[in-house]
N, C-alpha and C positions, 0 to 999 in steps of 0.2 A: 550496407547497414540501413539506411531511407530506407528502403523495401521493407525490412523489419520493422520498422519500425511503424508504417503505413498500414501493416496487415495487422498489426496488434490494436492501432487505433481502429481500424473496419471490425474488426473483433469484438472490441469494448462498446462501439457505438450500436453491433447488432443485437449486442446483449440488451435489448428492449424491454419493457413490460411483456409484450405478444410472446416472448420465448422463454419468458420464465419458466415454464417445466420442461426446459432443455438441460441437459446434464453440462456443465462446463465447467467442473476441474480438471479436466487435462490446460486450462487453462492458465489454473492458478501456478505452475512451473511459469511462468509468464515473470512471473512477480519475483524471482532467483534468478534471473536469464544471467549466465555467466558472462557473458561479454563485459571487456573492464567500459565500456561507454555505456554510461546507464538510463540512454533513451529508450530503451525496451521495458526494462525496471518501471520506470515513470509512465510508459505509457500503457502497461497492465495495471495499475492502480486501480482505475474503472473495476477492473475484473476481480478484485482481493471476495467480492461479496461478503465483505462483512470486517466488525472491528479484528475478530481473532487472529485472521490472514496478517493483517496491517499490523497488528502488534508483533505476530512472529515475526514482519519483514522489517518493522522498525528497529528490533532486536539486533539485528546481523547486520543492517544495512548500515556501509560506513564514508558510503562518497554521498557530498555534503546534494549533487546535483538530484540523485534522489532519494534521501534521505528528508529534505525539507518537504518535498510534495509527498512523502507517506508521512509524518507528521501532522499534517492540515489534513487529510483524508480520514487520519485517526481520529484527531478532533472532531473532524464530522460525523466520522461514526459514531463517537460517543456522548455527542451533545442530545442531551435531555435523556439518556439511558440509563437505563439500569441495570443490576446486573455485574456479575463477575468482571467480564472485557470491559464492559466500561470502566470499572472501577480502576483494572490492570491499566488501561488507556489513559486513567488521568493520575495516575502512581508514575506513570512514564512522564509523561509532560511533567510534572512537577519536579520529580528528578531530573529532568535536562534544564527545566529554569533554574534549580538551585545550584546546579554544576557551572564549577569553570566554566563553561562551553557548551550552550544548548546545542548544538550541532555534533557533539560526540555522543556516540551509542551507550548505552547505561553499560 
């Protein structure tokens, strides 16, 4: 599982400014990875490129270990945006601060 977990982070770190017109959605399966340990999950975050990936993973994702780090990514993506995802992104946050349990999936 480390080996997984290893190649995902040399993945997310090669994804550079220099390689932006590189194709890298076979990546984003990265951000689903079925393995019930959710260090693979966590550490294609980097690779979501963008709020809308992070929103769909926020959706579905239900172990709290990466759950809370696409959360904060969301945030990130959506601070000072505009726009539809951003708007979805803090429609979510707000529903998880008003719920029983920010850490449960809407």
């Amino acid at each position: 599982m480390g080996v997984r977990v290893t190649l995902v982070e040399l993945l997310a770190a090669m994804q550079a400014p220099a390689l932006a017109d590189e194709d890298w959605t076979a990546t984003w399966a990265l951000l689903a990875d079925p393995d019930p340990d959710p260090a693979v999950r966590r550490a294609a975050i980097p690779l979501a490129g963008g709020g809308a990936r992070l929103l769909g993973r926020c959706r579905v994702e239900s172990d709290p270990a990466a759950r809370l780090p696409v959360l904060l990514a969301l945030g990130e993506a959506a601070s000072g945006r505009t726009g539809r995802d951003a708007d979805d992104a803090r429609a979510v946050v707000a529903g998880l601060l008003a719920g029983d349990d920010p850490g449960d999936p809407p």
